[in-house]
C-alpha positions in Angstrom: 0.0 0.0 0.0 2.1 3.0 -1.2 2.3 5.5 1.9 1.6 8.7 0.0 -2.1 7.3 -0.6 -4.2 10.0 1.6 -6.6 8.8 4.5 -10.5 9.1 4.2 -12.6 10.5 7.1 -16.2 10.0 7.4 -18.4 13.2 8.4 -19.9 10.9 11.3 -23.3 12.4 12.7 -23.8 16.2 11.7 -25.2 16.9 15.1 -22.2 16.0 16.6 -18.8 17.5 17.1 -17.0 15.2 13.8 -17.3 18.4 11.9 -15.2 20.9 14.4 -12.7 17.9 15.3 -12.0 17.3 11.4 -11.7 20.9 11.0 -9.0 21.0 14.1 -7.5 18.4 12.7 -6.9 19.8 9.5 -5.0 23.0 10.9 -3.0 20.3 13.1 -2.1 18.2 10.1 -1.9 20.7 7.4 1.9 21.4 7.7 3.3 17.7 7.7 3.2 15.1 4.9 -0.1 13.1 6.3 -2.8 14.3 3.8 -6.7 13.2 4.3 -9.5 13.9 2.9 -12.7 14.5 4.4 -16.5 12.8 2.9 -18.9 15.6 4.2 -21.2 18.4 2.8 -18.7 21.1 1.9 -21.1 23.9 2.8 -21.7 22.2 6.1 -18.4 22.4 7.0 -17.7 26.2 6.2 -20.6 26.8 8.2 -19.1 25.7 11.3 -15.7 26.7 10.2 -17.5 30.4 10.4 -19.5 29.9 13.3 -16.6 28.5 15.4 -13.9 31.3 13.7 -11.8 28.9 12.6 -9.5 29.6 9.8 -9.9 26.6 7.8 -10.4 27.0 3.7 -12.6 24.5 2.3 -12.5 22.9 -1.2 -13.9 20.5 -3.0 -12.1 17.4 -4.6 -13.2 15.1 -7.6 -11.8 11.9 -6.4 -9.2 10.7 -3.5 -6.1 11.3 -5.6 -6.6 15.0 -5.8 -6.2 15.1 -2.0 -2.1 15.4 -1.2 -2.1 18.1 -3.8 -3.9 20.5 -1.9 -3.6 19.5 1.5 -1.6 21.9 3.0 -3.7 24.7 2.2 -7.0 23.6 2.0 -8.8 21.1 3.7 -10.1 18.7 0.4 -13.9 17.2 0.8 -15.7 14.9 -1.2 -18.8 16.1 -1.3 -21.8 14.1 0.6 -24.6 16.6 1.2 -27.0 16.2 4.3 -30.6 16.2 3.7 -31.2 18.6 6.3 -29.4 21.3 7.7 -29.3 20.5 11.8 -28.1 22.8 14.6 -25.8 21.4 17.3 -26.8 18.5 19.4 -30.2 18.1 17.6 -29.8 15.5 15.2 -31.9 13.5 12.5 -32.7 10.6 10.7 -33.1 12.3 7.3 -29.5 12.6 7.7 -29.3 8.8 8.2 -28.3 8.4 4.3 -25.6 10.9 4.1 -23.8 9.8 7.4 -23.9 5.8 5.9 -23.0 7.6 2.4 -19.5 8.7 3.9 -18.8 5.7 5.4 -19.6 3.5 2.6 -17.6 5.5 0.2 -14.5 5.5 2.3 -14.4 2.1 2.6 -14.9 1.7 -1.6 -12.3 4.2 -1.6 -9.8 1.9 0.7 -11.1 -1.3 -1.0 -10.1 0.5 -4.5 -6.8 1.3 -3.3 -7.1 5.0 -3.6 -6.9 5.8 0.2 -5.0 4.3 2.8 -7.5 3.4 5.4 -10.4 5.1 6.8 -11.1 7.1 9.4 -14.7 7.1 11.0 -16.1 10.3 12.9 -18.6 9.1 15.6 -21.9 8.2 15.1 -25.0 8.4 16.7 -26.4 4.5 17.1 -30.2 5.6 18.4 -30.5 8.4 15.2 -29.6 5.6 12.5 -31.5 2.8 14.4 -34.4 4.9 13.8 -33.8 5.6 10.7 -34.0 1.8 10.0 -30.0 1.0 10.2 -29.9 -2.2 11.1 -26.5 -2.7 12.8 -25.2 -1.9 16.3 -22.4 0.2 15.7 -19.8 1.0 12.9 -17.9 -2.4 13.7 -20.4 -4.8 12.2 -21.5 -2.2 9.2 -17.6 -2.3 8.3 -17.8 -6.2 8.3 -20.8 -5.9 5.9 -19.6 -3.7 3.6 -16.2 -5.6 3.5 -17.8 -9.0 3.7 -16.1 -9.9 7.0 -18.4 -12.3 9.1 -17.1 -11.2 12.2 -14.5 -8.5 12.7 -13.2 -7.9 15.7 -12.8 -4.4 18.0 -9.8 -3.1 19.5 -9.2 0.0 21.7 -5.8 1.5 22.0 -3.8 3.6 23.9 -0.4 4.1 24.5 0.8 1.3 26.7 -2.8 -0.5 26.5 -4.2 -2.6 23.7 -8.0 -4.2 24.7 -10.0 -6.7 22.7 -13.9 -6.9 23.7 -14.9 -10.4 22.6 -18.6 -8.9 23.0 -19.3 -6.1 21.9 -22.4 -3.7 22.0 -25.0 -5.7 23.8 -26.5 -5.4 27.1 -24.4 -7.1 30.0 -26.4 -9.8 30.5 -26.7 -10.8 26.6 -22.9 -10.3 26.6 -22.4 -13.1 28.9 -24.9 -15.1 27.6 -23.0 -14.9 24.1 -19.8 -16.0 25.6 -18.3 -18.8 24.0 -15.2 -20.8 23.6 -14.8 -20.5 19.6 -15.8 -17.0 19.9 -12.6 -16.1 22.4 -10.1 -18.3 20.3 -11.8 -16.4 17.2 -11.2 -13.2 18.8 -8.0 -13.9 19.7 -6.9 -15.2 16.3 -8.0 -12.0 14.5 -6.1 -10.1 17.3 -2.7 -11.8 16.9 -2.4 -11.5 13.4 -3.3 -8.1 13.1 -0.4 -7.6 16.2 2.2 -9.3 13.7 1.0 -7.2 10.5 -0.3 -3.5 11.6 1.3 -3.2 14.5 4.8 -5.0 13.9 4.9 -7.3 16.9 6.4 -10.4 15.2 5.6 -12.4 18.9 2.8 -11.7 20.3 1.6 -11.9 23.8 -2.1 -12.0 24.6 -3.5 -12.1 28.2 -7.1 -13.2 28.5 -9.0 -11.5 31.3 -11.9 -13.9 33.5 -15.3 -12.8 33.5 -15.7 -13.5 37.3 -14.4 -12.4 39.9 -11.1 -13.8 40.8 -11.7 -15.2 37.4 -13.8 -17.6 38.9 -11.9 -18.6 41.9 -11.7 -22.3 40.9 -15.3 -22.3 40.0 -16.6 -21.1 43.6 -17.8 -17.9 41.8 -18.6 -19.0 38.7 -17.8 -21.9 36.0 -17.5 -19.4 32.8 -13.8 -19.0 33.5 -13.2 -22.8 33.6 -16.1 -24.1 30.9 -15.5 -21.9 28.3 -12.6 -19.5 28.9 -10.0 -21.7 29.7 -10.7 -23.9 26.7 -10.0 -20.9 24.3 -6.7 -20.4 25.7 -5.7 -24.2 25.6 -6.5 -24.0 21.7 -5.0 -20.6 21.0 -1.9 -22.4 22.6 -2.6 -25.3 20.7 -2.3 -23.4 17.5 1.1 -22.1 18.3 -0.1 -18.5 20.0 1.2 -17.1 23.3 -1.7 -16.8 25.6 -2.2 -16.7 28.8 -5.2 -17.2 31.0 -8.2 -16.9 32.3 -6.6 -14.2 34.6 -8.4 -11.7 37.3 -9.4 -8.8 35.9 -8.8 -6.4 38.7 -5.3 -6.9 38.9 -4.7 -6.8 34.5 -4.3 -3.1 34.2 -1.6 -1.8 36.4 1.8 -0.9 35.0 3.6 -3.8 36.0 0.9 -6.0 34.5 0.8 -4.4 31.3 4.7 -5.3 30.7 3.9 -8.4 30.7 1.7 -9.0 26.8 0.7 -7.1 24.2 -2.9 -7.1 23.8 -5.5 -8.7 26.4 -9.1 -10.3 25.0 -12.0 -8.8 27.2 -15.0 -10.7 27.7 -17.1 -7.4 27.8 -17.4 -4.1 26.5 -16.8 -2.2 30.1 -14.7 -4.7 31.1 -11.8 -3.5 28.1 -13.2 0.2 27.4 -13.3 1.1 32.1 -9.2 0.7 32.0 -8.2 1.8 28.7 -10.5 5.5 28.9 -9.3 5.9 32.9 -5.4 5.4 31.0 -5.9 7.6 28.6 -9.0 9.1 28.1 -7.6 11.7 25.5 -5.7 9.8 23.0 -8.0 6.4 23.1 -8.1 5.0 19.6 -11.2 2.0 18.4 -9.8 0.0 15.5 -11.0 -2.9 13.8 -9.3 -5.9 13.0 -10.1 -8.5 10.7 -10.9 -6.3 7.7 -9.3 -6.2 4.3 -8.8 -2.5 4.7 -7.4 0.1 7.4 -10.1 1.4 10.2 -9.9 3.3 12.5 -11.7 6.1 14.9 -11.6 8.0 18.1 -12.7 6.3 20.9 -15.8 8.6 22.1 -19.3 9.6 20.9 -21.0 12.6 19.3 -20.9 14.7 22.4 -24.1 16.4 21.6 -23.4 18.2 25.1 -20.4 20.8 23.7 -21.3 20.4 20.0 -21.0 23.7 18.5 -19.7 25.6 21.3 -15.4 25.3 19.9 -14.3 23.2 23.1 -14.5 20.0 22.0 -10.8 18.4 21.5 -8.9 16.7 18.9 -6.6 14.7 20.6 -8.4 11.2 19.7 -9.3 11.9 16.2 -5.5 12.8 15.5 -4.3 9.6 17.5 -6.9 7.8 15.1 -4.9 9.6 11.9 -1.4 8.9 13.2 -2.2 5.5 14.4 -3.9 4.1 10.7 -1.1 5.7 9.3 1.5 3.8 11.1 -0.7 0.4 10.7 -0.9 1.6 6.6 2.9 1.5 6.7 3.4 -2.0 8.8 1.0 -3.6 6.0 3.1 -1.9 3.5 6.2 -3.3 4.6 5.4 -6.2 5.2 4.1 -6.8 1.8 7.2 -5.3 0.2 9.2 -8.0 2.5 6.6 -11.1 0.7 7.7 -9.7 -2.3 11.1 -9.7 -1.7 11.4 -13.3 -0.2 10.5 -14.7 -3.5 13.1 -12.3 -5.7 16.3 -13.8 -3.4 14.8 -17.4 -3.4 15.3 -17.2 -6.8 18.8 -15.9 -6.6 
């Protein structure tokens, strides 16, 4: 994947605070060589470039390749207009179309090889649902579109990588949906994306109990030795370094974390409580187990601040940096397949 391919961001919901983060991004990013280009309603995004006084030029681009060109002094959008014009924290589901319009095009546009990964702005779940979207969240939209069955979340930080084997369902539907081949699954995904985007040739993955003490023997509760411990033994078996079922409370702290690389959660709190009390700034979701790049910051629409200047970039620019890096692991290590064959030959 040739690095100077630009990175697609989706508008996310209009209501929200994607449209002043991109924009904040944009005069962050302008003066280095990490072009993206943004799918949103151009006119939109002057609007709040006005409202907010922030000096950001806006202008429109026919296709992902005219991106880098014009980067640093413009930010370049591909235009998706909204249906309806919506103020700040008020959003709606004519809107629905536009928001999944963004999305869908930035992952053609990584699927076509014309941008480097994609970049999702946060969405609003309850607007779409009733707008008739039929997903729970971005992660299993992104395995329809790219006909993954069953991609897999992670959350990142510096210092912390977290894998929720279940995702967004109520706690006790999570547990209920717990099972053996879905941990070893979920661990699978999440060791070979460590060795490819991330450039850990060895990985180390701790598995965290679901019960307290994870399970303490089975006195307080037989998930952790029915169906946790059984994932790890065939992780193992297939030649993976994992390690578990282990207490959750005691998986976080520094000296813990030296110790692997990623850890498989068997809940959504369970992986997003430590990782956001970390680093609640620079939290990045990705997901693994899709043809392309994804990324996105790790936190909502925050129709609280929207439209008031204060809300902060820090995520949505660990999400840029962070796909880039992962766009230039996959690169390299493809230019290394290539390679191997060229001085077998020799």
């Amino acid at each position: 994947m040739p690095m100077g391919l630009p990175l697609a961001l989706t508008m996310g919901e209009p209501a929200g605070i994607g449209g002043e983060i991109t924009l904040k991004a944009w005069q962050a990013e302008r003066c280095r060589d990490r072009s993206f280009f943004v799918i949103d309603d151009p006119e939109r995004l002057a609007a709040i470039a006005h409202d907010l006084n922030l000096d950001v030029p806006i202008q429109t681009i026919a296709e992902p390749g005219d991106a880098a060109a014009i980067f640093a002094t413009a930010l370049p959008v591909l235009p998706q207009p909204v249906a309806v014009a919506v103020p700040p924290g008020r959003p709606h589901p004519a809107n629905a179309a536009a928001v999944l319009g963004s999305i869908s095009r930035a992952v053609a546009a990584a699927q076509a090889g014309t941008a480097a990964g994609v970049i999702t702005n946060p969405i609003n779940k309850k607007v779409l649902a009733d707008a008739g979207f039929p997903h729970p969240g971005h992660t299993e939209y992104l395995g329809e579109l790219t006909g993954v069955a069953h991609p897999v979340m992670m959350l990142a930080c510096p210092g912390l990588r977290v894998v929720p084997v279940t995702i967004h369902a109520p706690l006790g539907q999570a547990i209920g949906a717990l099972t053996s081949d879905a941990i070893a699954a979920a661990g699978r995904v999440a060791a070979r994306a460590l060795v490819e985007d991330f450039a850990i040739p060895a990985p180390r993955i701790a598995v965290a109990g679901l019960n307290p003490h994870a399970g303490e023997d089975g006195m307080l509760g037989r998930e952790d030795l029915d169906i946790i411990a059984p994932a790890v033994d065939q992780l193992r078996a297939e030649g993976l370094m994992a390690t578990g079922p282990l207490p959750a409370d005691s998986l976080f702290h520094d000296r813990a974390r030296a110790e692997y690389d990623a850890v498989l959660c068997m809940y959504h709190d369970q992986a997003l409580i430590p990782l956001k009390t970390i680093d609640f700034d620079h939290g990045v979701d990705i997901t693994l187990g899709l043809p392309i790049i994804r990324t996105s910051p790790d936190h909502g629409t925050a129709f609280e601040i929207a439209g008031q200047g204060i809300a902060r970039v820090d995520s949505l620019l660990a999400a840029l940096h962070l796909a880039r890096e992962m766009a230039g692991n996959r690169a390299q290590r493809l230019e290394r397949k290539r390679e191997r064959p060229a001085l077998a030959g020799n």
